[in-house]
C-alpha positions as CSV (number, residue, x, y, z in Angstrom):
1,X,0.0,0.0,0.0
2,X,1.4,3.0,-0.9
3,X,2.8,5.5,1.9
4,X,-0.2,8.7,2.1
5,X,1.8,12.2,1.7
6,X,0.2,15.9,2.0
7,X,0.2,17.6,-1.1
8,X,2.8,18.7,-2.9
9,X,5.8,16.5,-0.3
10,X,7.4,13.8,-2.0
11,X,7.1,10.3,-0.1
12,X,10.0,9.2,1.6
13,X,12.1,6.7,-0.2
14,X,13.1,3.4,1.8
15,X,16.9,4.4,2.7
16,X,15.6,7.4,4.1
17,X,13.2,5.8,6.2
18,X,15.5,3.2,7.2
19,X,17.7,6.0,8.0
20,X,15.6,8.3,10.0
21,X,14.5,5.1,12.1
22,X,18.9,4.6,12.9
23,X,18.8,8.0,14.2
24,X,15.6,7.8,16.6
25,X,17.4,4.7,18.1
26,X,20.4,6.7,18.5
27,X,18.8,9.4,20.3
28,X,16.7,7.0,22.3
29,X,19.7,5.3,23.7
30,X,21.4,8.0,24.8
31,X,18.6,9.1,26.7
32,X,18.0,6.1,28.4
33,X,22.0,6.4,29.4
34,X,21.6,9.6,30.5
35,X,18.9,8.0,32.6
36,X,20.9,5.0,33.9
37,X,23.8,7.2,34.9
38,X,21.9,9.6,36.7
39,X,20.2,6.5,38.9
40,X,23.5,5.1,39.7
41,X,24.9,9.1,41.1
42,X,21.8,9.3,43.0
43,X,22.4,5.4,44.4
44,X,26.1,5.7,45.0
45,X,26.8,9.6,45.8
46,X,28.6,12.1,43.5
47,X,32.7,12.4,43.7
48,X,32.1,16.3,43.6
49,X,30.4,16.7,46.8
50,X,31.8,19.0,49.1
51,X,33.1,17.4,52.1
52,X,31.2,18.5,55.6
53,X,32.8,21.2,57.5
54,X,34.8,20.1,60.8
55,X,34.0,21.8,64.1
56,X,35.4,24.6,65.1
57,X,37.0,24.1,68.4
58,X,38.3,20.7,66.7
59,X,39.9,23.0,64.1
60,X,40.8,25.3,66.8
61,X,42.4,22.7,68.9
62,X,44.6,21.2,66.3
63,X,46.3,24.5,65.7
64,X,47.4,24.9,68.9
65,X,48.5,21.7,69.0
66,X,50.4,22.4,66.3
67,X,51.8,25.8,67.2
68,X,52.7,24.7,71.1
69,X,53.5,20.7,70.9
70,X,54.7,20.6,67.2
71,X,56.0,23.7,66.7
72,X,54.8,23.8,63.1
73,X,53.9,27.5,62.6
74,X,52.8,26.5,59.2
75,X,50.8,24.0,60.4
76,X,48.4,25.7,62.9
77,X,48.5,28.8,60.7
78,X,46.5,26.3,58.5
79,X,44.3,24.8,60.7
80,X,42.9,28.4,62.2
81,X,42.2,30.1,58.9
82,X,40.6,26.7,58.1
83,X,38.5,27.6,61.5
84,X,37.7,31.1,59.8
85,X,36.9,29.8,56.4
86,X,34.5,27.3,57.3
87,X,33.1,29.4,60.5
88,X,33.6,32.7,59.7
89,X,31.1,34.0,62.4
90,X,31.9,32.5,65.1
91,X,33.4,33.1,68.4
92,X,36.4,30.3,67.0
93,X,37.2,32.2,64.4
94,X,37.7,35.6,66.2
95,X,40.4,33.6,68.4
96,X,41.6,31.6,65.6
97,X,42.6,34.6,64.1
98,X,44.6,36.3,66.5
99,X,46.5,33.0,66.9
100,X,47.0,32.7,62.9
101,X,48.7,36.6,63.9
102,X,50.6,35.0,66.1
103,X,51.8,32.1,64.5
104,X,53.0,34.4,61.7
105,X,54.7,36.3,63.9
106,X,56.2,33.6,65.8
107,X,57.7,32.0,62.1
108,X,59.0,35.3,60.7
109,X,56.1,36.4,58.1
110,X,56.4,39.8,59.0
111,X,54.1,41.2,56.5
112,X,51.1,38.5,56.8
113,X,51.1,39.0,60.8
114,X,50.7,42.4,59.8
115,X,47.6,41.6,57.7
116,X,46.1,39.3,60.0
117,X,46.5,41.0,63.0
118,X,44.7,44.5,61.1
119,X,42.2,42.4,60.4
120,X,41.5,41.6,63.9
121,X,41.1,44.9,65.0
122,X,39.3,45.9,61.7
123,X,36.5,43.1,62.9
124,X,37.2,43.2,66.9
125,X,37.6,47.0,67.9
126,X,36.6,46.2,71.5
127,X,38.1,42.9,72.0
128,X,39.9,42.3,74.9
129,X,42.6,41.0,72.4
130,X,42.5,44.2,70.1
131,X,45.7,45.0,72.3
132,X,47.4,42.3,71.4
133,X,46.7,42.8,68.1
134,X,47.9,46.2,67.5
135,X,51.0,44.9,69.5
136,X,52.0,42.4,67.2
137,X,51.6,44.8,64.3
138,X,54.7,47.2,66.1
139,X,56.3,44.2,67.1
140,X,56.5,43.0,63.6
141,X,58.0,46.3,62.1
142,X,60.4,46.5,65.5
143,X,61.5,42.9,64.5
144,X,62.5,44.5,60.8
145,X,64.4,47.4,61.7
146,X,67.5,48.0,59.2
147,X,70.8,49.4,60.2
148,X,71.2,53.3,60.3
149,X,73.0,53.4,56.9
150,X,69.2,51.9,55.6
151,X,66.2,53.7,55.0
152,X,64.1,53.6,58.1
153,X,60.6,54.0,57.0
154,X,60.1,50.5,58.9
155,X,61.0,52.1,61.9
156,X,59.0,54.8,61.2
157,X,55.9,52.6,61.1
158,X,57.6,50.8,64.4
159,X,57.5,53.9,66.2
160,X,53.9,54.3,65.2
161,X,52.1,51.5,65.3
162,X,53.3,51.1,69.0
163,X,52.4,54.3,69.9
164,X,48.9,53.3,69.5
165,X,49.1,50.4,71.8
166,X,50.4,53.4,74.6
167,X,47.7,55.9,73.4
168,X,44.9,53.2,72.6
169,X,45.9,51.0,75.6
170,X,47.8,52.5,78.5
171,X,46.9,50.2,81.1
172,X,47.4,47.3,79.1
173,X,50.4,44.2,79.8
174,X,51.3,45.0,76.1
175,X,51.9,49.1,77.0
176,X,55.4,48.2,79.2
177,X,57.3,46.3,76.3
178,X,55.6,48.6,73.5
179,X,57.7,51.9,75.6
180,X,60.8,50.0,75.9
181,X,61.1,49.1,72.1
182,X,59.9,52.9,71.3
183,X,62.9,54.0,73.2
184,X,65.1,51.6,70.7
185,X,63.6,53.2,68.0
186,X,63.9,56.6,68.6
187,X,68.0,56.2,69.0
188,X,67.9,54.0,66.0
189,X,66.5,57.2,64.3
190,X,68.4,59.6,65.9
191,X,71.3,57.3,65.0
192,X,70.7,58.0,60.9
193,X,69.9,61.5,61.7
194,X,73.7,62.1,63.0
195,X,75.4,59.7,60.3
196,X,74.1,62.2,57.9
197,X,74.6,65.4,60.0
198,X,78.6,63.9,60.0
199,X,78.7,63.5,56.7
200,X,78.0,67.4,56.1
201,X,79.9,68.2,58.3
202,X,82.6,66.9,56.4
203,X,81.5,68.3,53.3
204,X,81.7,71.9,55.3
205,X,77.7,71.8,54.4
206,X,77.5,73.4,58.2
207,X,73.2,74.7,57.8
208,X,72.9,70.7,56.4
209,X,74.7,69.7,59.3
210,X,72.7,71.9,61.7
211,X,69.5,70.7,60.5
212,X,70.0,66.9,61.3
213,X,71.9,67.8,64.8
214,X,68.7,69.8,65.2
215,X,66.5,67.4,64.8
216,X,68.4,65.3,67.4
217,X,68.4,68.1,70.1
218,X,64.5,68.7,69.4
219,X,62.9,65.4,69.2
220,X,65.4,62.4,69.9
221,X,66.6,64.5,72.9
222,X,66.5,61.5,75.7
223,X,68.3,59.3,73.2
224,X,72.2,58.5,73.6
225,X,72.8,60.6,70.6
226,X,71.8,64.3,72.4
227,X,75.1,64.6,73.7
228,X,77.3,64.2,70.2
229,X,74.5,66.6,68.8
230,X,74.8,69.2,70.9
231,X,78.7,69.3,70.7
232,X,78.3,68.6,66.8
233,X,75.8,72.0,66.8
234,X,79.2,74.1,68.8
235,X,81.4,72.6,65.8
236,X,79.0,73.8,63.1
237,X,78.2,77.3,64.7
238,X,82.0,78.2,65.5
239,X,82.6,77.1,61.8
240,X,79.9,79.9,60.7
241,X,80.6,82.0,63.3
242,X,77.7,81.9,65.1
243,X,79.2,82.5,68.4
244,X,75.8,83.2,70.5
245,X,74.6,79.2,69.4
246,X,77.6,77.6,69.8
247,X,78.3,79.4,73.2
248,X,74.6,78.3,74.3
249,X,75.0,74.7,73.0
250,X,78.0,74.0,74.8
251,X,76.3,75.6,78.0
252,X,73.5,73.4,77.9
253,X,75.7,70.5,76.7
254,X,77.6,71.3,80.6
255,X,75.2,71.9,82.4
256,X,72.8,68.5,81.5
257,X,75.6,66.7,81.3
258,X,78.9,67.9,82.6
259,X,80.9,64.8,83.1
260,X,80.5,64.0,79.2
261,X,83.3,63.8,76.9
262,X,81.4,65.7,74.2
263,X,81.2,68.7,77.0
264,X,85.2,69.1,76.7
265,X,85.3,69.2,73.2
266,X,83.0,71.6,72.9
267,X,84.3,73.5,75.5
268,X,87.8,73.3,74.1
269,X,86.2,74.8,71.4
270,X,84.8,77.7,73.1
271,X,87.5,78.7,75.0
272,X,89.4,78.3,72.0
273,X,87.5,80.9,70.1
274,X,88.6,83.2,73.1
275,X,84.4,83.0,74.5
276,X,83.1,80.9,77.6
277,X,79.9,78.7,77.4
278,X,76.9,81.0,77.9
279,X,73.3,80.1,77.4
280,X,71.3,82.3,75.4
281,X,67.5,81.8,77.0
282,X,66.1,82.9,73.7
283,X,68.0,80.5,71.8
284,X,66.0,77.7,70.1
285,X,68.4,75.3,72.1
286,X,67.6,76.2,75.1
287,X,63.8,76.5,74.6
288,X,64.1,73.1,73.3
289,X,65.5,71.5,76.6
290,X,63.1,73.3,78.9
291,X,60.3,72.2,76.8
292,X,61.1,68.4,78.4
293,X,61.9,69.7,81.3
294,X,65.8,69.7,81.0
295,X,68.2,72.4,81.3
């Protein structure tokens, strides 16, 4: 019987029928493996699923296990920013993150204890442990301090950054040690600002030299280095013949400190130049030393 067409559609010959009836089976199988595949990922579980999170304090624990028993910084750093990527709200991560801090600090990464411990006080203002934090922050540039013949833009940010823990936290256990590495700090800066005031004064660049020795008397004053400046400043003004400042330096030089070594050069100097030490009250010296209370 022959095959019924609409109008005007040629009938199908039999290849192309036999042909059309290879691709249905084609398509049919695949969906029925599509099918059969699915079935078996619902019956035996998908290799993509994401494993359950671990608890926090177990997490927790582990670091410090790591940090105190092992001593494997790496380690525990691991395990508590695990703690605060899989419970990032929780009271576990807020401590986990002040020990990753730690641990970075305790293994030499400078920079990421930095980070971390920024982060804390970014999240925990009023933490009990916000202290701490900005501690390890100084404590981390303190740690990275160059030699005077470096930049010292690190000690800059030293000096800084533990100021805060002072004016932030005055009463805290962190405030003692945070004063005591200040102190280091400011003679380390005092220390580049008189390699450079020597090294115009060799150059016979005396208002270069004046500047830096200034900067000593002015704000590094309670450093080792005030004594050197102040003869340094009597050396620089006699050159100029400035005989007022260099008679008031060395006068100030005697009388805060008038078993010095410094105090006889400059006073050799003096008496050299056919003067006596005399302190000019006006002088910017001598305002300077009262204004801490010295002199």
């Amino acid at each position: 019987m022959d095959e019924f067409v609409p109008n005007g559609i040629m009938p199908m010959t039999q290849p192309e029928r036999a042909s059309r009836r290879g691709r249905l089976a084609r398509v049919l199988g695949m969906l029925l493996l599509a099918a059969s595949l699915g079935a078996c990922s619902s019956l035996f579980g998908s290799k993509d699923e994401t494993p359950p999170d671990e608890p926090a304090d177990r997490l927790y624990n582990e670091g410090l296990f790591y940090l105190n028993a092992k001593k494997d910084q790496k380690a525990a750093i691991k395990k508590f920013e695990e703690v605060d990527r899989q419970h990032p709200y929780s009271e576990w991560a807020r401590k986990s993150l002040i020990m990753a801090a730690y641990s970075y600090y305790e293994s030499g990464q400078y920079d990421e204890c930095v980070t971390a411990a920024k982060r804390y006080i970014a999240l925990h203002p009023g933490s009990p442990d916000a202290a701490y934090a900005q501690y390890l922050i100084g404590a981390s540039y303190f740690d990275e301090i160059p030699d005077i013949t470096r930049d010292q833009a690190r000690t800059e940010k030293a000096l800084a950054a533990l100021d805060e823990v002072i004016r932030k936290y005055p009463a805290s256990e962190y405030a003692v040690s945070a004063k005591q590495k200040i102190e280091v700090a400011r003679d380390q800066i005092a220390g580049k600002e008189m390699l450079v005031g020597r090294y115009y004064l060799e150059k016979k660049d005396y208002t270069g030299a004046i500047n830096r020795f200034k900067v000593v008397v002015t704000r590094y004053q309670t450093t080792r280095h005030v004594e050197e400046a102040l003869e340094r400043l009597v050396e620089s003004y006699m050159a100029l013949g400035i005989a007022e400042e260099a008679q008031t330096a060395a006068a100030v030089l005697g009388h805060n400190f008038p078993d010095s070594e410094w105090y006889r050069h400059a006073y050799a100097l003096v008496k050299g130049g056919g003067m006596e030490p005399a302190e000019n009250k006006g002088s910017w010296i001598s305002k300077a030393f009262k204004k801490v209370g010295l002199g």
